[in-house]
C-alpha positions in Angstrom: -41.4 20.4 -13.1 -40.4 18.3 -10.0 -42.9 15.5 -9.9 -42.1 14.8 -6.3 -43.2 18.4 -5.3 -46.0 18.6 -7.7 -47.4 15.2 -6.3 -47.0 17.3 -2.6 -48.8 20.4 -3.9 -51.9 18.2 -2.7 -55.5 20.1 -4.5 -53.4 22.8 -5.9 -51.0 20.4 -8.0 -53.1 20.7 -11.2 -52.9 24.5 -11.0 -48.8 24.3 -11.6 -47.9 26.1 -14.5 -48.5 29.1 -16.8 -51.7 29.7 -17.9 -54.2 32.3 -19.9 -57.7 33.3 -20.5 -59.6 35.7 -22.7 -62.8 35.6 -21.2 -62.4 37.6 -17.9 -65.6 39.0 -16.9 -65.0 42.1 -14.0 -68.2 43.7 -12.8 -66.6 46.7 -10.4 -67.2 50.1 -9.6 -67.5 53.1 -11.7 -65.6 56.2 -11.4 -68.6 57.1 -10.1 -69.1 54.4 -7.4 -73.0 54.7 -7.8 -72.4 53.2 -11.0 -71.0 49.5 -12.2 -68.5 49.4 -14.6 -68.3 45.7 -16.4 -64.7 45.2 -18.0 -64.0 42.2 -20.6 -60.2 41.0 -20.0 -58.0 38.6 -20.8 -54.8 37.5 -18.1 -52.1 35.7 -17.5 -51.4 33.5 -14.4 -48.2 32.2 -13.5 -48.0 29.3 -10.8 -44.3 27.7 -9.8 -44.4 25.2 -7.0 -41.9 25.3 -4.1 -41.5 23.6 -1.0 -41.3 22.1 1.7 -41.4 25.4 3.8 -40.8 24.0 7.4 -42.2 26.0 10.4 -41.5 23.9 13.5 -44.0 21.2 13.6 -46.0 22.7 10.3 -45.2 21.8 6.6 -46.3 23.8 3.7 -46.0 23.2 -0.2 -46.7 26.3 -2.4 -47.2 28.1 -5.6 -45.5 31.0 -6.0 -48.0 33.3 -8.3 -48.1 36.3 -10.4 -51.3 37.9 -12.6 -51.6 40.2 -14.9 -54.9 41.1 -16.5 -55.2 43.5 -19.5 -58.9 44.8 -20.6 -59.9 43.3 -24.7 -57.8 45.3 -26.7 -55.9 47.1 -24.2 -51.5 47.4 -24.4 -51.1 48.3 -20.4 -53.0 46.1 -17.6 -55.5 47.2 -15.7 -54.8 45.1 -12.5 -51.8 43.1 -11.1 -51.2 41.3 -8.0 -47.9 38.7 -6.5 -48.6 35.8 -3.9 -48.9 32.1 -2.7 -50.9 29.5 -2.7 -50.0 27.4 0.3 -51.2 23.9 0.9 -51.4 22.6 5.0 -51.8 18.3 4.7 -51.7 18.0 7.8 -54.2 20.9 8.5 -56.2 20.3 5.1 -55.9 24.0 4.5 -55.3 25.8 1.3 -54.4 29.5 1.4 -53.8 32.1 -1.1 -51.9 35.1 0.3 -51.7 38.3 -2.0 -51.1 41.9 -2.6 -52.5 44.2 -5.0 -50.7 47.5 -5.6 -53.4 49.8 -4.6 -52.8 48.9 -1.3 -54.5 46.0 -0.4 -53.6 42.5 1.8 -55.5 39.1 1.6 -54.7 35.9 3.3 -58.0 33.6 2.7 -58.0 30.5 3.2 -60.5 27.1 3.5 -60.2 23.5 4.3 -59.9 21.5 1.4 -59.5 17.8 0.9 -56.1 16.5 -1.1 -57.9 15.5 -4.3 -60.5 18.2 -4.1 -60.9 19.3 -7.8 -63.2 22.6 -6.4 -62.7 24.5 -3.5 -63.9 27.6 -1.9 -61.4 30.2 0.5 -62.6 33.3 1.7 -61.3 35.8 4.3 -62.9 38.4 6.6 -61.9 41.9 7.6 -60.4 42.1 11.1 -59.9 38.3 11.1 -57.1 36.9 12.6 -56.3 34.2 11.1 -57.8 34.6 7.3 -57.7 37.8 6.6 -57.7 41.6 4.7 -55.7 44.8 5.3 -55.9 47.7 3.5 -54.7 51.3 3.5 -56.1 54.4 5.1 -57.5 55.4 2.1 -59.4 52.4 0.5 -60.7 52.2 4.7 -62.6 55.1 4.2 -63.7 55.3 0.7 -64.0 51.0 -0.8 -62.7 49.2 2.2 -62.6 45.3 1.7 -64.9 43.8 4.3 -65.2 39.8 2.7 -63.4 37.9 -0.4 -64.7 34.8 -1.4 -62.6 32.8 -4.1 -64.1 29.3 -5.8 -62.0 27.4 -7.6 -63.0 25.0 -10.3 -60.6 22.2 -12.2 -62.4 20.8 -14.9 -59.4 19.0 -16.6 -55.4 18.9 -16.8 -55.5 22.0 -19.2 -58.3 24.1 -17.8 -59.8 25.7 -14.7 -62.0 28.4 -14.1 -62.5 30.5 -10.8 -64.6 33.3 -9.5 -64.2 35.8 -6.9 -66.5 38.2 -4.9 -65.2 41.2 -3.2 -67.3 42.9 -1.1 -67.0 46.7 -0.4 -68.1 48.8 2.0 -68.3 52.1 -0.5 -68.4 55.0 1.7 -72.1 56.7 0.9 -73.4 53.5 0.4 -75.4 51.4 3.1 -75.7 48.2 0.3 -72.3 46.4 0.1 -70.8 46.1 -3.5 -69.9 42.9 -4.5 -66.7 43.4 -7.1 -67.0 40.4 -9.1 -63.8 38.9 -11.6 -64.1 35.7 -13.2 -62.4 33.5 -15.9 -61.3 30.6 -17.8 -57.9 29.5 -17.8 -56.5 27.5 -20.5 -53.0 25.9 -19.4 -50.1 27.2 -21.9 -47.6 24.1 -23.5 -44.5 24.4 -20.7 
């Protein structure tokens, strides 16, 4: 890898790379959404840096990112999802930007300082700035209404995270809090 972007990548230059885990833990809802549903997975995370993206006065660096999670034991994945992570220096503002393919948006974001070896983003529903749009359908029946992400590096070769999104399920007046969580071991580039 490009030392000169890595060393630009600012907190999210030790997450560069390819990297796995078999200790996903996804508390969701059931097919039933009165019920909770807790999968055991294992994923793959793929992070490439790029940059400098140049919008008039601002500066970005990035990760382009893809994840694939299978459940223990299973051939096809259960869940996908393609984005960025951006890093602002002069705004001190990471950002992950994704889409999963059932129809679902998230921009969240946080301010983070350059050597930061945890952080925390999160997005809100109707936000304008970090936010979450989703399709007719999940609107009415699980709509997104918060994600919180924290981010943990504990080393060059591993880093765990955790994730809490909330959904509104329709029938429900308690919001459901769709956890997915996991330790990432870095794979030998």
């Amino acid at each position: 890898m490009n030392d000169e972007l890595i060393k630009n990548l600012g907190p999210l230059a030790p997450l560069a790379g390819t990297w796995e885990g078999d200790k996903g833990d996804d508390t969701a809802p059931d097919d039933d959404p009165r019920k909770v549903e807790n999968n055991k997975y294992r994923e793959r995370l793929v992070l490439d840096p790029f940059g400098p993206v140049n919008n008039h006065a601002q500066t970005l660096y990035g990760l382009r990112y893809s994840t694939t999670a299978w459940r223990l034991e299973a051939e096809n994945p259960f869940h996908e999802e393609l984005g960025y992570w951006l890093w602002d220096p002069s705004e001190k503002q990471v950002m992950r930007c994704f889409i999963v393919p059932r129809g679902v948006t998230v921009m969240a974001g946080g301010t983070v300082e350059p050597e930061a070896r945890e952080f925390h983003l999160a997005a809100e529903a109707g936000s304008e700035t970090y936010g979450i749009c989703s399709n007719k359908f999940l609107v009415q029946e699980f709509k997104t209404v918060r994600y919180e992400l924290k981010v943990t590096v504990h080393d060059a070769n591993s880093f765990s995270y955790e994730e809490d999104t909330q959904l509104q399920i329709k029938g429900q007046s308690e919001l459901f809090h769709h956890i997915d969580k996991n330790t990432l071991k870095r794979l030998p580039s």
